[in-house]
mmJSON file of the N, C-alpha and C atoms, coordinates in Angstrom:
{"data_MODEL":{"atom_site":{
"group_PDB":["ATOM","ATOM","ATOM","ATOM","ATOM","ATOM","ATOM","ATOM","ATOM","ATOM","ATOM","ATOM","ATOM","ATOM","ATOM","ATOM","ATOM","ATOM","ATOM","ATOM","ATOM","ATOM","ATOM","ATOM","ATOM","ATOM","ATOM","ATOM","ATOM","ATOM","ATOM","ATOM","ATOM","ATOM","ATOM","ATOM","ATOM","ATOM","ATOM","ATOM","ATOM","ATOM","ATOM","ATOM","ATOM","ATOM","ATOM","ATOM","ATOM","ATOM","ATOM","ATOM","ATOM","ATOM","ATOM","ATOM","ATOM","ATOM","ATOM","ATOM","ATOM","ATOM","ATOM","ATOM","ATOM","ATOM","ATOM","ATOM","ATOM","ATOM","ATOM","ATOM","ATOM","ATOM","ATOM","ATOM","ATOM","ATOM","ATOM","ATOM","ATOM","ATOM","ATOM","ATOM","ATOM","ATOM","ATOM","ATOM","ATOM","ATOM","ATOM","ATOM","ATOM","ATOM","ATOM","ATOM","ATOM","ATOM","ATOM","ATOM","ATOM","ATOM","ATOM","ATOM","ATOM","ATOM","ATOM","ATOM","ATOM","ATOM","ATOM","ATOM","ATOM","ATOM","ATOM","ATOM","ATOM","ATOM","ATOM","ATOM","ATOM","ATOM","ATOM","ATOM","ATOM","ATOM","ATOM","ATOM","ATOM","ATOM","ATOM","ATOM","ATOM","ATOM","ATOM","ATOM","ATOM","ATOM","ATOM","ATOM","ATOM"],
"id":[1,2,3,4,5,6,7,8,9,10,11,12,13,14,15,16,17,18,19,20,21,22,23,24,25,26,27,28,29,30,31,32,33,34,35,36,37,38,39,40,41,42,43,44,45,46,47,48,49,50,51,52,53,54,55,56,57,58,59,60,61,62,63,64,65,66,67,68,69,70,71,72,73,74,75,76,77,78,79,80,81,82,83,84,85,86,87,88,89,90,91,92,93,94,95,96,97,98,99,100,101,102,103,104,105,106,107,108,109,110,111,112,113,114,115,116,117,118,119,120,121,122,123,124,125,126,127,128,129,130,131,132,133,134,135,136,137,138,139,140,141],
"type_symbol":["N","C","C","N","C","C","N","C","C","N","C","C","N","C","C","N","C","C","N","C","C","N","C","C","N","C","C","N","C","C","N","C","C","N","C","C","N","C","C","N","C","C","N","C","C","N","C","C","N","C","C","N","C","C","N","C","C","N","C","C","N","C","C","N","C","C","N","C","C","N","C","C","N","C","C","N","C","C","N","C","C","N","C","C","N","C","C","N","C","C","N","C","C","N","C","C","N","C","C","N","C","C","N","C","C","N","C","C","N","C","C","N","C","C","N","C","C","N","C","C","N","C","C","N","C","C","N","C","C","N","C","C","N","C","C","N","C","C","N","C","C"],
"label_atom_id":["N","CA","C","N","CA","C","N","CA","C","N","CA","C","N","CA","C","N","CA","C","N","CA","C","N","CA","C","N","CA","C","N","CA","C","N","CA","C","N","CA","C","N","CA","C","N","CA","C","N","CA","C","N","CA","C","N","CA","C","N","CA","C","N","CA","C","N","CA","C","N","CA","C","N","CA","C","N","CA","C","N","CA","C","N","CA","C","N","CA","C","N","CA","C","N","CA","C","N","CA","C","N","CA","C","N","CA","C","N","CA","C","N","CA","C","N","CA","C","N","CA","C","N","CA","C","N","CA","C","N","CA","C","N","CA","C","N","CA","C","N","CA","C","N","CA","C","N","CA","C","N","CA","C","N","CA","C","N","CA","C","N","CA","C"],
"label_alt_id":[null,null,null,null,null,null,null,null,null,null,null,null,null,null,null,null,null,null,null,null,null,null,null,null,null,null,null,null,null,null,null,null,null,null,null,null,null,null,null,null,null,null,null,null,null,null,null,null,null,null,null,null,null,null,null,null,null,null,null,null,null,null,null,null,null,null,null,null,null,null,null,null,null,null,null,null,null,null,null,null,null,null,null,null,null,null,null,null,null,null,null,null,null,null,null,null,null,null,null,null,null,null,null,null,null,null,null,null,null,null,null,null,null,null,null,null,null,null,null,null,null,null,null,null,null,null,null,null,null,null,null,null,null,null,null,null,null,null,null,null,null],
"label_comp_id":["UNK","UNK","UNK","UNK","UNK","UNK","UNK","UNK","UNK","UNK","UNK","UNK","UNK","UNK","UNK","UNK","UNK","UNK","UNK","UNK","UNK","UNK","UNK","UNK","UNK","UNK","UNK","UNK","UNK","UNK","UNK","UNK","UNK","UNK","UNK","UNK","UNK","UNK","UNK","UNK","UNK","UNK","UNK","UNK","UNK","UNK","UNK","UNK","UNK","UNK","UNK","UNK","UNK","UNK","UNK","UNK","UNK","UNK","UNK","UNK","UNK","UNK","UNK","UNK","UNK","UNK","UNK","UNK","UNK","UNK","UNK","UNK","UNK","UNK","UNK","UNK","UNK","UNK","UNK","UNK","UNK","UNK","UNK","UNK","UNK","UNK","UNK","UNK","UNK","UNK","UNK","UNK","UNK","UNK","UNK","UNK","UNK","UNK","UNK","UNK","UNK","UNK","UNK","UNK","UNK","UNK","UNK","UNK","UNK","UNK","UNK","UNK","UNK","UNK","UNK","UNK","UNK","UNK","UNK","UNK","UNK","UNK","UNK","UNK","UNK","UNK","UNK","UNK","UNK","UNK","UNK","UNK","UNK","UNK","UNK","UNK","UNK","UNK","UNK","UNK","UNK"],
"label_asym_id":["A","A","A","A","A","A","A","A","A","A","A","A","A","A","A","A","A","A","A","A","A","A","A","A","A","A","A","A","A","A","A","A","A","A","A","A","A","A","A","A","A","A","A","A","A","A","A","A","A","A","A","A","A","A","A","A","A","A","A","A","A","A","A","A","A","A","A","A","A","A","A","A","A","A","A","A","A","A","A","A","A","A","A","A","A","A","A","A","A","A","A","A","A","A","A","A","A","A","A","A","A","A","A","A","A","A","A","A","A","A","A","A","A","A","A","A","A","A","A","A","A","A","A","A","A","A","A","A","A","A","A","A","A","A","A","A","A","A","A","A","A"],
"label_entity_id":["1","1","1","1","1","1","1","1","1","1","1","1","1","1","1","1","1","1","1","1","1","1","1","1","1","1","1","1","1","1","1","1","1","1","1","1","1","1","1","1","1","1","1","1","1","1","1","1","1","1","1","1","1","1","1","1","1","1","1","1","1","1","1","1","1","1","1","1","1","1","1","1","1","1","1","1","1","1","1","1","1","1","1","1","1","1","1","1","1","1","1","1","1","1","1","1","1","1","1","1","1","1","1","1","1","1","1","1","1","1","1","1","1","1","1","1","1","1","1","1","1","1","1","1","1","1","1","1","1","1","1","1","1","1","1","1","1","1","1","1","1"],
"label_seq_id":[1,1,1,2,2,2,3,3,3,4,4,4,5,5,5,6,6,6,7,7,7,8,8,8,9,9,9,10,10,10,11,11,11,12,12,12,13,13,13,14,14,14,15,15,15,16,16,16,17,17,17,18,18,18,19,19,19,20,20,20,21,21,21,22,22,22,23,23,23,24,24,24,25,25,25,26,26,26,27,27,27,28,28,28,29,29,29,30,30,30,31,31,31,32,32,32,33,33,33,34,34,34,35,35,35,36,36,36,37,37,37,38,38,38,39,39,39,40,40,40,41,41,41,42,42,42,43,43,43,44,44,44,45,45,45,46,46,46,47,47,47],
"pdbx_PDB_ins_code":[null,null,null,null,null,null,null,null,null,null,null,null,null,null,null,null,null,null,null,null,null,null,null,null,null,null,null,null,null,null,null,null,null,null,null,null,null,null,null,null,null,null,null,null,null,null,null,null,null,null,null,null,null,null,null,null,null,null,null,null,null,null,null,null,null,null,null,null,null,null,null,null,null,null,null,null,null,null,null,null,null,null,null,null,null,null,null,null,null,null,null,null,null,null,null,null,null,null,null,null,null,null,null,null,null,null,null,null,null,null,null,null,null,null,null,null,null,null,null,null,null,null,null,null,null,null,null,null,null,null,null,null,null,null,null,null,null,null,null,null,null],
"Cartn_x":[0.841,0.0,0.894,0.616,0.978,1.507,0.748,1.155,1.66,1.537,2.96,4.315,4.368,5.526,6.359,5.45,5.676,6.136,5.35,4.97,4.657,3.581,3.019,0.942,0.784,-0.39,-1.836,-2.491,-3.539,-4.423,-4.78,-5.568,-4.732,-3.715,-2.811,-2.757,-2.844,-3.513,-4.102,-5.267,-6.641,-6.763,-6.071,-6.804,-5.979,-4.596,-3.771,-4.766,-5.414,-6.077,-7.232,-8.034,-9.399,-9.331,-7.765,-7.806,-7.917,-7.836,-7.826,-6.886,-5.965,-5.075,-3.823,-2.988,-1.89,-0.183,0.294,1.108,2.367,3.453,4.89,5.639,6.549,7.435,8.118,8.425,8.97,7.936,6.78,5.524,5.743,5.589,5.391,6.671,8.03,8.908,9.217,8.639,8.668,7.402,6.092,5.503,5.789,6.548,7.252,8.322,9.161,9.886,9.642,8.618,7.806,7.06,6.419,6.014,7.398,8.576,9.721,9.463,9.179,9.059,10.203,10.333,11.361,10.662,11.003,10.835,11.197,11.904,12.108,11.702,12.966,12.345,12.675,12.066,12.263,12.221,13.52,12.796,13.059,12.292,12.291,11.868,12.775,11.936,11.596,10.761,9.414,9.707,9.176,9.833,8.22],
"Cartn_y":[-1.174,0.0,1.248,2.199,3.605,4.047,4.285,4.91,4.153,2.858,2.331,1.985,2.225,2.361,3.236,5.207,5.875,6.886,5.7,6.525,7.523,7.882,8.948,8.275,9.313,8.686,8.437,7.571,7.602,8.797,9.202,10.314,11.635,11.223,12.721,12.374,10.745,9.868,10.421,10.363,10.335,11.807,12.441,13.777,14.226,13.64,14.143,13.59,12.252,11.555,12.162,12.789,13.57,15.046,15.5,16.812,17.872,17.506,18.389,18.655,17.839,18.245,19.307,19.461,20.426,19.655,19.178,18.043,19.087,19.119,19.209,19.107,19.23,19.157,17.75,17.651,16.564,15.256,15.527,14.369,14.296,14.827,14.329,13.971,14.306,13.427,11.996,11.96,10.477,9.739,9.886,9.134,9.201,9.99,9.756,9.106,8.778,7.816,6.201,6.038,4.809,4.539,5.33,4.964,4.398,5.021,5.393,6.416,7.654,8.57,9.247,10.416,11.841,12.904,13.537,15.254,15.879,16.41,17.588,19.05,20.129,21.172,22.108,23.318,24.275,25.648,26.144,27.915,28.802,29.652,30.577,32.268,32.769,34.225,34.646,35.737,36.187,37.84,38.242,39.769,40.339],
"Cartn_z":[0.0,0.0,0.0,-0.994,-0.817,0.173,1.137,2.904,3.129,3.576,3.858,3.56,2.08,1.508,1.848,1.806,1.869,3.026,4.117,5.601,5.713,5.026,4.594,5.335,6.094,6.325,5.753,5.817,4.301,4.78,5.048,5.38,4.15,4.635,3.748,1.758,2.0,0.912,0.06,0.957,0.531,-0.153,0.596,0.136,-0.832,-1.176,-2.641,-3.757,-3.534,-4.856,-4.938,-3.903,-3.998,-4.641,-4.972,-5.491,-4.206,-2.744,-1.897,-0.948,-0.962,-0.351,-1.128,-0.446,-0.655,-0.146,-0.92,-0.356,-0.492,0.225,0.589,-0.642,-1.315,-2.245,-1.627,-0.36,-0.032,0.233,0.161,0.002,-1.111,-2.316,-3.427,-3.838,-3.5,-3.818,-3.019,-2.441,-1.539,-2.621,-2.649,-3.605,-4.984,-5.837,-6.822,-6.726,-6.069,-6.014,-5.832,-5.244,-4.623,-5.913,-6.742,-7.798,-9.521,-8.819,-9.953,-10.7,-10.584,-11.289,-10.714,-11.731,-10.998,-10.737,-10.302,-10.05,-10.653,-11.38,-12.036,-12.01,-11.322,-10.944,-11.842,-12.614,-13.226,-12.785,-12.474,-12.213,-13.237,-13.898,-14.52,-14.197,-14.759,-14.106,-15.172,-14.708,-15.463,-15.55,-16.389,-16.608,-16.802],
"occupancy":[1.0,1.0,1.0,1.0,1.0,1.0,1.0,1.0,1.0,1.0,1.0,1.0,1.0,1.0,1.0,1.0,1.0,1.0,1.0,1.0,1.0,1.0,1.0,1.0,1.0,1.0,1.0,1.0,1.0,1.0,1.0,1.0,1.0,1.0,1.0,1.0,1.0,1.0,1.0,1.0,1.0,1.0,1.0,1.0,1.0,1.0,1.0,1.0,1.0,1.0,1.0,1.0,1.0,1.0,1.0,1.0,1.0,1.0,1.0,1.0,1.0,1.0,1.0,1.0,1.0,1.0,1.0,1.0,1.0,1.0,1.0,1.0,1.0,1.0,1.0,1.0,1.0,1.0,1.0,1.0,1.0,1.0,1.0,1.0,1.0,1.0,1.0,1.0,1.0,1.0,1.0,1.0,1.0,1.0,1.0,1.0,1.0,1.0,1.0,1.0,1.0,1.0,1.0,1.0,1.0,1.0,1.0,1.0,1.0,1.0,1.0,1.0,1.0,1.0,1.0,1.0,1.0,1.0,1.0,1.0,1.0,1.0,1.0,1.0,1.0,1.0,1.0,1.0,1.0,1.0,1.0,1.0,1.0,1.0,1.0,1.0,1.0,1.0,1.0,1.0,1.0],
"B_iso_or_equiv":[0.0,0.0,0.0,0.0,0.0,0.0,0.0,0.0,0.0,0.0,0.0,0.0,0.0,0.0,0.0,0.0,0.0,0.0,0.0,0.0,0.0,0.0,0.0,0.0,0.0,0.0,0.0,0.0,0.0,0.0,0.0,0.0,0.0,0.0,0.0,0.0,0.0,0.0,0.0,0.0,0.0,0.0,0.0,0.0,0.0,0.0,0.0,0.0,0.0,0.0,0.0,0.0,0.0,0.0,0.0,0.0,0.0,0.0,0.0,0.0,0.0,0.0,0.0,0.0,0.0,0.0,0.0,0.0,0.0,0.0,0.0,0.0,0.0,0.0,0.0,0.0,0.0,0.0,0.0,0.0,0.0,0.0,0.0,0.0,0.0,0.0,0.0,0.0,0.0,0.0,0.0,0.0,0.0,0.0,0.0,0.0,0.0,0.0,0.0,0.0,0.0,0.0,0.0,0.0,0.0,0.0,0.0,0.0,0.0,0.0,0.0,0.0,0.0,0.0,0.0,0.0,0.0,0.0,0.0,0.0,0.0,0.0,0.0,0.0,0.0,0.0,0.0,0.0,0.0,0.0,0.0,0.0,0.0,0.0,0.0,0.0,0.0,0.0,0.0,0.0,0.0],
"pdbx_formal_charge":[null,null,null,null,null,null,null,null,null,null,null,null,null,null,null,null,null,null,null,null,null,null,null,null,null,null,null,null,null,null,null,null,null,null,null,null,null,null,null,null,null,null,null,null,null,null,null,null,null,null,null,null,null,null,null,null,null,null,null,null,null,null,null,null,null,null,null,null,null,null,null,null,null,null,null,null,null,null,null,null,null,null,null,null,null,null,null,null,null,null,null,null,null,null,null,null,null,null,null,null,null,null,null,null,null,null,null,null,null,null,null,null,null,null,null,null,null,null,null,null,null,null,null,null,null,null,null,null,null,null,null,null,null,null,null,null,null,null,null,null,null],
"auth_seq_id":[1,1,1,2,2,2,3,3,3,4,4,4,5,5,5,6,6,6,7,7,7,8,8,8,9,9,9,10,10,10,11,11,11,12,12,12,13,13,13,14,14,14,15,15,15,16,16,16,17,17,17,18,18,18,19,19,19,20,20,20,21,21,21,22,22,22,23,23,23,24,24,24,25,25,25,26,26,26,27,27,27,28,28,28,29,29,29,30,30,30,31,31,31,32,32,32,33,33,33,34,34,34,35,35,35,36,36,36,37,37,37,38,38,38,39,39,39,40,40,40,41,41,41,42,42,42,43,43,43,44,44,44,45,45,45,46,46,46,47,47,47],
"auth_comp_id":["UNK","UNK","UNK","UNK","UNK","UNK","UNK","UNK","UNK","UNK","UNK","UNK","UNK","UNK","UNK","UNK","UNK","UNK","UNK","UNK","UNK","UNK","UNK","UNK","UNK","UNK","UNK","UNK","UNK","UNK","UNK","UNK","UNK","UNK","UNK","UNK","UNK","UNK","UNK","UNK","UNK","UNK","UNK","UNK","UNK","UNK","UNK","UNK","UNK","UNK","UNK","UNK","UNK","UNK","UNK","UNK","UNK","UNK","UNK","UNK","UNK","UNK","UNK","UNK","UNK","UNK","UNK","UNK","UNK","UNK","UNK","UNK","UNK","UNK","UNK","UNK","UNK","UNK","UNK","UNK","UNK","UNK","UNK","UNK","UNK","UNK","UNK","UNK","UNK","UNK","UNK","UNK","UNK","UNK","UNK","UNK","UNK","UNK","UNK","UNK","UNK","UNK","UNK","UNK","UNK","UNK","UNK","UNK","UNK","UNK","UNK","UNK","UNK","UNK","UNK","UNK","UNK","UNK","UNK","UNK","UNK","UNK","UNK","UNK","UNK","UNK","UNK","UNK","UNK","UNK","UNK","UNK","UNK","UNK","UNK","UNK","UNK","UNK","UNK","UNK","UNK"],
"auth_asym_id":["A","A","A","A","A","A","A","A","A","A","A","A","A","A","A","A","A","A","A","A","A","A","A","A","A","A","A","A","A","A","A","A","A","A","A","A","A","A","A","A","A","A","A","A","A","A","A","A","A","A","A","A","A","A","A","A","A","A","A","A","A","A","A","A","A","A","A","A","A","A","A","A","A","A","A","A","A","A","A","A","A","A","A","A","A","A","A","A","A","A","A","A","A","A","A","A","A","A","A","A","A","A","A","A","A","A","A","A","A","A","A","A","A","A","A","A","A","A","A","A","A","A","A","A","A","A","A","A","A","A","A","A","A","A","A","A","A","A","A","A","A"],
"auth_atom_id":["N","CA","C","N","CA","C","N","CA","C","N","CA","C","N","CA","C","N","CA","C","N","CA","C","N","CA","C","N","CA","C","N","CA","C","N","CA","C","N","CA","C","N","CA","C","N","CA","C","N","CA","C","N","CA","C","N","CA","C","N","CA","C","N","CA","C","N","CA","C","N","CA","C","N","CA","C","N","CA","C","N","CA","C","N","CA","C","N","CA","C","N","CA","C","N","CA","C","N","CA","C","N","CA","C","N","CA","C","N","CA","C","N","CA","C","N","CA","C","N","CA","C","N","CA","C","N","CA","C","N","CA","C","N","CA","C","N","CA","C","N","CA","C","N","CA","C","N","CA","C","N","CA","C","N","CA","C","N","CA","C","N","CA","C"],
"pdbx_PDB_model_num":[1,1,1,1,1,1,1,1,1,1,1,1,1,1,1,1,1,1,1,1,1,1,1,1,1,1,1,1,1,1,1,1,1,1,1,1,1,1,1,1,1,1,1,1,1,1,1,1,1,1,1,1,1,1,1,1,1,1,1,1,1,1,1,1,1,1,1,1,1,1,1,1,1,1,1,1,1,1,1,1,1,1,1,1,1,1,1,1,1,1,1,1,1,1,1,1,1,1,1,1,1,1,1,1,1,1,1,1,1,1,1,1,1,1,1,1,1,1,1,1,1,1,1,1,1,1,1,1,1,1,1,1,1,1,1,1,1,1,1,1,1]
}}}
């Protein structure tokens, strides 16, 4: 299971897959990794 892979609790789960939560940069790199995905960060400035 997800959360337990992740130790991430399902509640915090639940609410990334419902579209309501607001997850951490470091939540979503812990379940992108657990899935094998990357992150990839871009900054650009804007004029």
């Amino acid at each position: 299971m997800l959360a337990d892979m992740s130790e991430i609790a399902i509640s915090t789960i639940k609410k990334i897959e419902s579209g309501k939560g607001n997850p951490s940069l470091s939540t979503i790199e812990k379940i992108m990794d657990i899935l094998g995905m990357e992150v990839k960060y871009e900054i650009r400035q804007t004029v």
